[in-house]
NUSE-538339 format. One line per field, with one value per residue (C-alpha): residue number from 1; residue in one letter; x, y, z. Coordinates in nm, 2 decimals. Example, Ala and Ser with C-alpha at 12.3 -4.5 7.8 and 13.67 -1.06 7.14 Angstrom:
BEGIN
n = 1; 2
res = A; S
X = 1.23; 1.37
Y = -0.45; -0.11
Z = 0.78; 0.71
END
This chain:
BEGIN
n = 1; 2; 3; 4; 5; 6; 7; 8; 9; 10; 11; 12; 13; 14; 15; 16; 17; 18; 19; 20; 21; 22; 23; 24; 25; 26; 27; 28; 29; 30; 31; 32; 33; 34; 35; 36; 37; 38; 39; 40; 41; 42; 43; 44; 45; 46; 47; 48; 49; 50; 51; 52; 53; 54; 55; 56; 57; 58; 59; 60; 61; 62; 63; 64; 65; 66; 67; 68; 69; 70; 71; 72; 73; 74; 75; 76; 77; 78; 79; 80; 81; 82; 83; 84; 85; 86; 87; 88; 89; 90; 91; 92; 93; 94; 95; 96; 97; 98; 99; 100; 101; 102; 103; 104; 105; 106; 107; 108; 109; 110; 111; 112; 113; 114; 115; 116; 117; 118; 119; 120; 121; 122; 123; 124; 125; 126; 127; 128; 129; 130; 131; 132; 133; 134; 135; 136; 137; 138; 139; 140; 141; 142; 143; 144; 145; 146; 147; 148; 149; 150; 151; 152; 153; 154; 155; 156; 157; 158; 159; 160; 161; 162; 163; 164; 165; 166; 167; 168; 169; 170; 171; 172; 173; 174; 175; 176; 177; 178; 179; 180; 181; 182; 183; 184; 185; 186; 187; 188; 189; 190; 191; 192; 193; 194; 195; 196; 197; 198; 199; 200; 201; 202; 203; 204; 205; 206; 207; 208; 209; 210; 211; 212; 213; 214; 215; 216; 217; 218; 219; 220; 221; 222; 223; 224; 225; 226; 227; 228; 229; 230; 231; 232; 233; 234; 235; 236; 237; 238; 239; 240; 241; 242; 243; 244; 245; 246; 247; 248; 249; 250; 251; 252; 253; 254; 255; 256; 257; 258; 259; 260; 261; 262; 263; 264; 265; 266; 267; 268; 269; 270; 271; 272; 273; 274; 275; 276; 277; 278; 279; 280; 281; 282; 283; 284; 285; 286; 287; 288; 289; 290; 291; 292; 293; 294; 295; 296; 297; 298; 299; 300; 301; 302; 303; 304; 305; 306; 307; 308; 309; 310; 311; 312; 313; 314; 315; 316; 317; 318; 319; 320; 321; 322; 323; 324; 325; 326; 327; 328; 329; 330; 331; 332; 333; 334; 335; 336; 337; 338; 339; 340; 341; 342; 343; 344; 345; 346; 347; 348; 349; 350; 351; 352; 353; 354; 355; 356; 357; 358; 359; 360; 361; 362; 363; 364; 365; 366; 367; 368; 369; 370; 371; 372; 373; 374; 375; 376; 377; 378; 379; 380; 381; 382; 383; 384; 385; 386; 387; 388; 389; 390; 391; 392; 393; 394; 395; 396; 397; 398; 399; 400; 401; 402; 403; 404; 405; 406
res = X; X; X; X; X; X; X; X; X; X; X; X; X; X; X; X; X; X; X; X; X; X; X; X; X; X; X; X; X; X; X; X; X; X; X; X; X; X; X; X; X; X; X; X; X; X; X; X; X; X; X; X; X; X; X; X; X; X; X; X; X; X; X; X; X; X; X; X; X; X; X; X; X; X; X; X; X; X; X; X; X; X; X; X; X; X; X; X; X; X; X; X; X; X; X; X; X; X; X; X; X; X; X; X; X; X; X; X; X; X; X; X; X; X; X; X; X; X; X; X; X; X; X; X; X; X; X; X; X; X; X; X; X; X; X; X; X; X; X; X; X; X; X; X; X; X; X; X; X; X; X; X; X; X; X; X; X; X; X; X; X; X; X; X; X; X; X; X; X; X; X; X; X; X; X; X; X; X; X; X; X; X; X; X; X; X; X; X; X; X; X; X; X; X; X; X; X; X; X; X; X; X; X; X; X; X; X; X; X; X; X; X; X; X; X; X; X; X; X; X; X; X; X; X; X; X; X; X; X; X; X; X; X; X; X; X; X; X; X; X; X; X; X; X; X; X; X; X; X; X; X; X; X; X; X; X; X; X; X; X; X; X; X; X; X; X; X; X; X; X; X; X; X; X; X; X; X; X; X; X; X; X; X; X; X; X; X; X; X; X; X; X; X; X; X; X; X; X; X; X; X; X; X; X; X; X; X; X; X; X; X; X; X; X; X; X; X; X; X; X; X; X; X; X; X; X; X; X; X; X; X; X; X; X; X; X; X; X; X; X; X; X; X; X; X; X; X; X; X; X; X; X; X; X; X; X; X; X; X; X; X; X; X; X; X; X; X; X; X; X; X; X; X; X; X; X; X; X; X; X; X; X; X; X; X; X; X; X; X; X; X; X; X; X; X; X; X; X; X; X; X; X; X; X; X; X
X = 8.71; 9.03; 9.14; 9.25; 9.26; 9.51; 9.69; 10.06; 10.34; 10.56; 10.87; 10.99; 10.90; 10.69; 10.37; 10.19; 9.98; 10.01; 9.94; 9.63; 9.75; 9.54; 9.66; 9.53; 9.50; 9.45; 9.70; 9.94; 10.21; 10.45; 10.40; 10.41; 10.02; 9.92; 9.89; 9.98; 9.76; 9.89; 9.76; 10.04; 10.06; 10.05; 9.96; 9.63; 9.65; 9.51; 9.26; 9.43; 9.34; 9.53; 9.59; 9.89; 10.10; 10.17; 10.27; 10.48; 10.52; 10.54; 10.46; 10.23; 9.87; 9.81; 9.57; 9.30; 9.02; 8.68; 8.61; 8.90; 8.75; 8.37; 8.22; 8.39; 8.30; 7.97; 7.73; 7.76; 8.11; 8.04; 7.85; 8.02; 8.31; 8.64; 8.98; 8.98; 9.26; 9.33; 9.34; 9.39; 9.22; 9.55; 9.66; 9.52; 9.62; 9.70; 9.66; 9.99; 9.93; 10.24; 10.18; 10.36; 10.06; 9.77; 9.46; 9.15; 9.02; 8.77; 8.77; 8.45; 8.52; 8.21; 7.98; 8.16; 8.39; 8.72; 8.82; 8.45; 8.35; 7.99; 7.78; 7.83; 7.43; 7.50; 7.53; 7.83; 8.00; 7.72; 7.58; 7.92; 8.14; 8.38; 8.55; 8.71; 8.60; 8.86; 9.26; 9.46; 9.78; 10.12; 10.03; 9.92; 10.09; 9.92; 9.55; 9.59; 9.21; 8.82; 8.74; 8.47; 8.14; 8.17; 8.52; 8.69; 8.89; 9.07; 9.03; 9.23; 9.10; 9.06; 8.82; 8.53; 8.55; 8.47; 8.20; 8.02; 7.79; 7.55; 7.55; 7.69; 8.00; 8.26; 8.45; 8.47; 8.69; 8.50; 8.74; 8.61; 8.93; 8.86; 9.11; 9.26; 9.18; 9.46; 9.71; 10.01; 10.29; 10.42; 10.10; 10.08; 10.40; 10.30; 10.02; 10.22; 10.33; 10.74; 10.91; 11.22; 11.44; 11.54; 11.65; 11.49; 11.77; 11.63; 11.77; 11.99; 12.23; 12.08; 11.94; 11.64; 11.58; 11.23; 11.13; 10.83; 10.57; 10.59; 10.24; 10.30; 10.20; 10.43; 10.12; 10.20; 10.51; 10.54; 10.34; 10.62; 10.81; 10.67; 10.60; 10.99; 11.11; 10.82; 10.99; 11.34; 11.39; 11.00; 10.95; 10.56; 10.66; 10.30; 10.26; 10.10; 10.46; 10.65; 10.75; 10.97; 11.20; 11.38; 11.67; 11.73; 11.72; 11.42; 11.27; 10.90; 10.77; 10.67; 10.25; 10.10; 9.86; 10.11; 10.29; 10.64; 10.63; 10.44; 10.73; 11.01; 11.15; 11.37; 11.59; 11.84; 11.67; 11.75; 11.44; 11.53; 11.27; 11.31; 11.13; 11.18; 11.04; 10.88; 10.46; 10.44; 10.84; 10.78; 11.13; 11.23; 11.19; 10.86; 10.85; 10.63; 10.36; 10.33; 10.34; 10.02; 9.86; 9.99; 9.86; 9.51; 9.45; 9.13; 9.14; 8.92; 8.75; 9.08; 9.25; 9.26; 9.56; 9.65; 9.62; 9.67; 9.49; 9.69; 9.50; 9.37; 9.56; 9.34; 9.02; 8.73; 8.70; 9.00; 8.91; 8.76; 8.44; 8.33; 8.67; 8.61; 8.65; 8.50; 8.62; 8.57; 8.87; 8.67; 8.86; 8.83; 8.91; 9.21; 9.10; 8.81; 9.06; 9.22; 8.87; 8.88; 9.20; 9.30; 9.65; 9.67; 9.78; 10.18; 10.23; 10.49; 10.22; 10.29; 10.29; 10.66; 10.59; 10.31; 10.53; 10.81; 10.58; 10.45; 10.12; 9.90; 9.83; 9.46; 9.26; 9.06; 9.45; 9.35; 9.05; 8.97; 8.63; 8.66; 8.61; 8.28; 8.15; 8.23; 8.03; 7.74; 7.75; 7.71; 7.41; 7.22; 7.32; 7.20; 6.86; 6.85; 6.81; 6.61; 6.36; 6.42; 6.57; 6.85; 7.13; 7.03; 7.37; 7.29; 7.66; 7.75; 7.98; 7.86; 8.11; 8.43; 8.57; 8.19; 8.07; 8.12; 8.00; 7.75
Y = 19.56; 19.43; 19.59; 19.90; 20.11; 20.39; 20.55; 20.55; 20.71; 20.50; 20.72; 20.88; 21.25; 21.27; 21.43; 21.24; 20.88; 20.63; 20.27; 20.15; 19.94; 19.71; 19.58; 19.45; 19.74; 19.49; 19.47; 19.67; 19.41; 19.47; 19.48; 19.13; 19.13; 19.37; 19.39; 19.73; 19.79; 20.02; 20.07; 20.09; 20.31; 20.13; 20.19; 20.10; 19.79; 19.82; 19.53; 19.19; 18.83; 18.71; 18.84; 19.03; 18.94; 19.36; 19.43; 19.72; 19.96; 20.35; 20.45; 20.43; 20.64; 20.87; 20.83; 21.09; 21.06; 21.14; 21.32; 21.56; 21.68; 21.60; 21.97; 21.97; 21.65; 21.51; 21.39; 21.01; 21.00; 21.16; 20.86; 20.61; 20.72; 20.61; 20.69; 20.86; 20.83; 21.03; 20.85; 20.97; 20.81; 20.74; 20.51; 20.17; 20.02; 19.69; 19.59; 19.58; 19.40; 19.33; 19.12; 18.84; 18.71; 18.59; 18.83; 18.71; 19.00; 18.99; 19.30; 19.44; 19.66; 19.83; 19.61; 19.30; 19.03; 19.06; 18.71; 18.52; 18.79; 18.75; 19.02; 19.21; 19.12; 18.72; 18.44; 18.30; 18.14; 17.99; 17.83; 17.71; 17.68; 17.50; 17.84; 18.06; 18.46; 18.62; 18.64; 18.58; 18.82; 18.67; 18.47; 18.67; 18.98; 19.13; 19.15; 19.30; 19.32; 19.19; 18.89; 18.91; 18.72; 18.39; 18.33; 18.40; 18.74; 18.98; 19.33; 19.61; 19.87; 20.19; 20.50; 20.58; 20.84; 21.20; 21.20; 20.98; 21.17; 20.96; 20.87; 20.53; 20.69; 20.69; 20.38; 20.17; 19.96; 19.78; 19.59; 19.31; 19.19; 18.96; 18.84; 18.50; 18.34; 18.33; 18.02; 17.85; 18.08; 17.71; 17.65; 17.97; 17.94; 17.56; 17.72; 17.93; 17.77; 17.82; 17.99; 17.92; 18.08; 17.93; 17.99; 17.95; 17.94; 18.01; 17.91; 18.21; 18.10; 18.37; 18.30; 18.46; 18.43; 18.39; 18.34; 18.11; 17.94; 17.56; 17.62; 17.79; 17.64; 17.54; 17.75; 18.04; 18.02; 18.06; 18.38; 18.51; 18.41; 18.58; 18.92; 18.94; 18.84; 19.15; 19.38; 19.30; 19.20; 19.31; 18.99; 18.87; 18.48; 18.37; 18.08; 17.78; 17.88; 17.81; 17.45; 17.37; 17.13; 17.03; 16.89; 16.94; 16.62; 16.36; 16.43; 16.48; 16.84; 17.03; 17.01; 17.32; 17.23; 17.06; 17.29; 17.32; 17.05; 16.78; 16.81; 16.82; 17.14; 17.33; 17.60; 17.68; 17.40; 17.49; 17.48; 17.52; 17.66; 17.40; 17.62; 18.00; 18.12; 18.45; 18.44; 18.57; 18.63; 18.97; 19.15; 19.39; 19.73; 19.71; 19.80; 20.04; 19.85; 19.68; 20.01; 20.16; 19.78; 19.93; 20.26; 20.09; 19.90; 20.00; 20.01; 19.79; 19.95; 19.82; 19.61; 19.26; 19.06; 18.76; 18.71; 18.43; 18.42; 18.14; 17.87; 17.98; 17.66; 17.73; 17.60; 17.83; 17.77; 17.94; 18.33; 18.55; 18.64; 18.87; 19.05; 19.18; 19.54; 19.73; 19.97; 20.19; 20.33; 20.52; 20.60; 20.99; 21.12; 21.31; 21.61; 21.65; 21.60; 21.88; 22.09; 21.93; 21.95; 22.25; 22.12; 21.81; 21.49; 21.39; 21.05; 20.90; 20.76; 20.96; 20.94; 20.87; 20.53; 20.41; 20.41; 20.22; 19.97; 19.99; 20.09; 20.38; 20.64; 20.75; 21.06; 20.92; 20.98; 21.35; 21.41; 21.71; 21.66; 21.68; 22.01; 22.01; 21.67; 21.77; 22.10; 21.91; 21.64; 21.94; 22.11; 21.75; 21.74; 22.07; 21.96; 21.66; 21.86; 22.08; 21.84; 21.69; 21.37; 21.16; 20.89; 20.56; 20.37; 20.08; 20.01; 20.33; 20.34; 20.43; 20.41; 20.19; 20.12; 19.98; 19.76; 19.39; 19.11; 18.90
Z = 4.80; 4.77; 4.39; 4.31; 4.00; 3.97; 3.70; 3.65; 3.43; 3.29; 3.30; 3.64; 3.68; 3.40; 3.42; 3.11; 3.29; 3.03; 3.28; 3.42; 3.77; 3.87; 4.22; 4.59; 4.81; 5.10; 5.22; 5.05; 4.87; 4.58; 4.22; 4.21; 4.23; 4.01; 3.63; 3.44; 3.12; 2.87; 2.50; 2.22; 1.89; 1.55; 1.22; 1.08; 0.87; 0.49; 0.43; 0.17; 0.09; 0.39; 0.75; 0.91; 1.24; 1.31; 1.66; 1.61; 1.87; 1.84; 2.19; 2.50; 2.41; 2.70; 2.96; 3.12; 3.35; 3.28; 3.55; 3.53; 3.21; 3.25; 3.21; 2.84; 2.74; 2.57; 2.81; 2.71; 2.74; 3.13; 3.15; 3.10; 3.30; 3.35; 3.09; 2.76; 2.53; 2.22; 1.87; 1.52; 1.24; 1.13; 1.39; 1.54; 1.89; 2.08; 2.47; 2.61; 2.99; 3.19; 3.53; 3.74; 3.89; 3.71; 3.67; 3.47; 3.18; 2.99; 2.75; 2.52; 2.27; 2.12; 2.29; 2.16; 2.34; 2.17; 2.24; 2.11; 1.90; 2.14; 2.24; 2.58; 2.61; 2.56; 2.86; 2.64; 2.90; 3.02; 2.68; 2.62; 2.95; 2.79; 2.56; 2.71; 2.66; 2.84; 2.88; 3.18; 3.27; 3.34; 3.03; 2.80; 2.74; 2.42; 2.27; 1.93; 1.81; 1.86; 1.70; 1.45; 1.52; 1.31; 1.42; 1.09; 1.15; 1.44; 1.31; 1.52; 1.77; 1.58; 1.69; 1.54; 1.22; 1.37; 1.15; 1.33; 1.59; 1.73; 2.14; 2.03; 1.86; 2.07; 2.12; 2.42; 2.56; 2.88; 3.12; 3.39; 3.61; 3.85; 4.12; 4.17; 4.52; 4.75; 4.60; 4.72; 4.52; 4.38; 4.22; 4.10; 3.90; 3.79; 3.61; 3.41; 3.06; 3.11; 2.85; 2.67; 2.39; 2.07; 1.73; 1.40; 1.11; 0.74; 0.41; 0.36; 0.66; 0.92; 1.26; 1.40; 1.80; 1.94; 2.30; 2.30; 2.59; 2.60; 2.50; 2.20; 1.86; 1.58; 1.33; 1.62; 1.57; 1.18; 1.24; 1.48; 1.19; 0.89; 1.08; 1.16; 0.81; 0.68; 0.89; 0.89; 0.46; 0.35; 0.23; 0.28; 0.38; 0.46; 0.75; 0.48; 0.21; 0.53; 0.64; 0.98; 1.04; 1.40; 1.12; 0.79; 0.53; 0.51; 0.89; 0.88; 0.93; 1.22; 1.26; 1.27; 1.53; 1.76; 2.07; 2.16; 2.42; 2.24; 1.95; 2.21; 2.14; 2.40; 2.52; 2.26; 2.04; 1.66; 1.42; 1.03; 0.76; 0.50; 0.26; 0.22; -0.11; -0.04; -0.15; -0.52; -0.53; -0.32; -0.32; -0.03; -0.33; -0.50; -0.89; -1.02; -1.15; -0.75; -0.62; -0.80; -0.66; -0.36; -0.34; -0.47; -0.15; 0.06; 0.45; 0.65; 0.96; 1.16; 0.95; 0.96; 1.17; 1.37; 1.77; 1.97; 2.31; 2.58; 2.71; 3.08; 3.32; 3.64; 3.76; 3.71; 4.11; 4.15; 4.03; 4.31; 4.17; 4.47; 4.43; 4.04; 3.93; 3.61; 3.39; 3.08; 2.82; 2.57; 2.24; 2.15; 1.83; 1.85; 1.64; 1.89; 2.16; 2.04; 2.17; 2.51; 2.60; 2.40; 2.29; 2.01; 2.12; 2.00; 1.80; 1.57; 1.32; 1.04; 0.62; 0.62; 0.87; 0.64; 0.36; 0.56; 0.61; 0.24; 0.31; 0.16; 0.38; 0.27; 0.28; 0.57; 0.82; 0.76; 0.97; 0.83; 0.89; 1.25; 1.42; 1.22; 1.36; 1.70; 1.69; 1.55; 1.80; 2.08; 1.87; 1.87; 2.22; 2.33; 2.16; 2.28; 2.61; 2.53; 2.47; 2.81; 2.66; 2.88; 2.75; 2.90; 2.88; 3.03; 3.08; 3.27; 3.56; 3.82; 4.10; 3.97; 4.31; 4.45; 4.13; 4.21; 3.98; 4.16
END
């Protein structure tokens, strides 16, 4: 076996492992082929008519083994094996991965592909060998949610409500990385899409900086757009009320389907918003009458938003199939986290952050229900038992560093 699964902390000294490190442990080389995977606090996004490009960051969750904790945790989670993080009800998370060298992922959430929105269960790649189900590292740096089945939305990575008790209640994140086979380092880079910085200048006179693949869409790139305008004036400047322009005057617009390089665009190239009227004259304070709208918006189970997955540039001949590692992250509830652990989990995700971002904060972020779920899970458990019953996961881990993938 050539990969290796530690955990890391991302601050020196500090006793709290927050990174997953996925590197060759023969023979020992730098970071330079690895891939770090960390999972970042947001807020949980309220469900709307149109989808939202939210990749704030409050934070790195932390990161325990099961096995540290196995004798206090419920028997399926011990089966499964692998991390546990802590999550509140009140907050969401996205995939942060950080790598040089290119790794191939393909990530499960729940059972369910979060790039094709397929089964765990279905031959997807074989039916159609032409789509890709998985992300590649150095590439991409962020997966933000699962894609639903028909194609049609990204919801975010939430955990289960405590109520929830059944064996199937916790949430699981499955990983499958798989190595690439030993390249020329020039080829390697080749297969990267280069990036490149430039500025987008809006009809107030202001310039906004984005760094951007060649690869990288001109429809992409009016969602990089409209999240930073949310955040920075609270406007809501949806993608299809924006139109881009290289130069202003009579120059035909920017297609949405077409990519950086196709239109020519390049470092330090200047691209101007030609139209800049907020959706529904949205203004940065809300009046009263579209703050009760406000506080009347229901929450989707993990909200809907946007995610762009990059274009994999190698040759399926060119991943190391033999040389592919498996892993589970399951998502605990915080509350019963509290019970395990005996200490509750920090976070930044609070009531005051909702309402920064002008979102409701529900009676659901309380959890007060909790405690009680945990302590019935354990009863139906211990009965479960009694009655000689066993969990058949038929996705347990048995032994991380020995599963291979055929």
């Amino acid at each position: 076996m050539v990969l290796n699964i530690t955990l890391e902390e991302s601050m020196p000294r500090s006793s709290v492992k927050d990174i997953i490190r996925i590197s060759r442990s023969q023979p020992r080389e730098t970071n330079l082929s690895s891939v770090d995977i960390s999972f970042r606090r947001t807020v949980r996004i309220p469900e709307r008519a149109y989808d939202h490009y939210l990749r704030t960051d409050h934070g790195a969750f932390p990161i325990y083994t099961v096995g540290e904790h196995k004798t206090r945790l419920p028997d399926q989670m011990v089966a499964k094996r692998g991390a546990f993080i802590p999550m509140y009800e009140r907050e969401a998370l996205w995939i942060n991965l950080e790598s040089k060298t290119p790794f191939r992922i393909k990530i499960h959430f729940r059972g369910i592909n979060v790039v094709s929105g397929k089964s765990e269960g279905k031959k997807f790649c074989q039916e159609l060998p032409s789509t890709q189900d998985y992300v590649v590292s150095g590439s991409q740096h962020y997966v933000d949610g699962v894609m639903s089945d028909d194609g049609s939305t990204i919801m975010q990575f939430i955990a289960t409500p405590a109520k929830s008790t059944s064996p199937e209640a916790i949430s699981t994140l499955r990983f499958e990385i798989t190595l690439l086979h030993q390249l020329d380092p020039g080829l390697v880079q080749t297969s990267f899409a280069k990036t490149m910085q430039i500025l987008v200048k809006w009809c107030g006179g202001a310039a906004m900086t984005f760094v951007v693949l060649e690869t990288t869409t001109i429809l992409e790139l009016k969602r990089m757009i409209s999240y930073k305008i949310l955040v920075q004036r609270g406007w809501d400047l949806l993608s299809e009320d924006m139109v881009l322009k290289q130069h202003l005057g009579k120059y035909e617009p920017l297609e949405d389907g077409s990519t950086m390089k196709i239109e020519g665009i390049q470092e330090t190239t200047t691209i101007h918003i030609h139209r800049c009227r907020p959706r529904g004259d949205i203004q940065p304070t809300m009046n009263p009458k579209q703050q009760k709208k406000q506080e009347e918006m229901t929450f989707a189970p993990g909200g809907r938003i946007q995610q762009t997955i990059m274009r994999d540039y190698f040759e399926p001949s060119s991943w190391d199939h033999q040389e592919t590692i498996f892993f589970n992250v399951q998502l605990l509830n915080a509350t019963i986290f509290e019970r395990v652990i005996t200490a509750p989990p920090p976070t930044l995700i609070t009531q005051q952050l909702y309402t920064t971002y002008g979102y409701p904060f529900l009676e659901i972020h309380t959890e007060k229900s909790a405690e009680t779920a945990y302590l019935k899970m354990l009863d139906e458990e211990a009965a479960f038992k009694a009655e000689g019953g066993k969990h058949d996961d038929p996705f347990a881990l048995k032994d991380i560093d020995r599963r291979r993938k055929a």
